[in-house]
N, C-alpha and C positions, 0 to 999 in steps of 0.2 A: 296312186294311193298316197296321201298324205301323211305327215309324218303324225297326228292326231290316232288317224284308224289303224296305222302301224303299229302306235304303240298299246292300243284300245285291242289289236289283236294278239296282240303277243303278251297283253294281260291275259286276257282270256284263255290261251293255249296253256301258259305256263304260270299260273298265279304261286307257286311257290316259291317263283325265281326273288329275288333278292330286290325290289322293287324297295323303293323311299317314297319320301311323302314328300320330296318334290318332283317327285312322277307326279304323283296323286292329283298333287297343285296345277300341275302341267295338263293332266289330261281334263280335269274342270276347266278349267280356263279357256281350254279347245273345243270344250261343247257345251259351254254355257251354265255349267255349274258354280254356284256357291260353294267357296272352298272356306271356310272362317279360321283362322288361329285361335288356337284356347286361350281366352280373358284369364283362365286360371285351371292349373292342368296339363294333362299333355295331348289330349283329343281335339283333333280340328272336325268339324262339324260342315259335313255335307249337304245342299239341299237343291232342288230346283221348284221355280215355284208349280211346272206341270204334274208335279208326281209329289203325293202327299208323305206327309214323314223325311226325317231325319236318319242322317247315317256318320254313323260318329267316327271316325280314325285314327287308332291311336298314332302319334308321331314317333314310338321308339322304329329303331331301327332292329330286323327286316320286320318288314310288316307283313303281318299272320296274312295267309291265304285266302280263307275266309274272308278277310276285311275286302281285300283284291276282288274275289268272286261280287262281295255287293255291289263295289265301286262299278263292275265292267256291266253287271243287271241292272242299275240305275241309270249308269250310260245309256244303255240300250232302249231300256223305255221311253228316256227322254228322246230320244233318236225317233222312234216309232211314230212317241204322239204328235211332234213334229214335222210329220211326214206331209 
């Protein structure tokens, strides 16, 4: 298993853990995600062009669960239709 799906699973198990947004960066990066920095703000902006809509992140540190939980379901779908 790579270190990509490692960390893709160990969001998913425990998305309260203490993750940063350069996890975040790291795990787009490993699957093809757009990761953007805010022009202005603190939310870096998520996208892939297979799966429609945006997913915003804010950058403070830890970052909410919630945000985790979209990040790893947006993973996944792109995963899918990729298949």
């Amino acid at each position: 298993m790579s270190r990509a799906y490692k960390r893709l699973a160990a969001m998913k198990r425990n998305p309260r853990d203490d993750w940063t947004i350069d996890d975040v960066i790291a795990l787009c990066g490993s699957f093809g995600l757009d990761c953007k920095p805010p022009a202005s703000g603190s939310h870096y902006v998520v996208s892939h062009p297979l799966v429609e809509g945006l997913l915003t992140v804010p950058a403070r540190r830890p970052i909410k669960p919630l945000y985790i939980g979209l990040l790893v379901e947006l993973v996944e779908c792109v995963l899918e239709r990729t298949k």
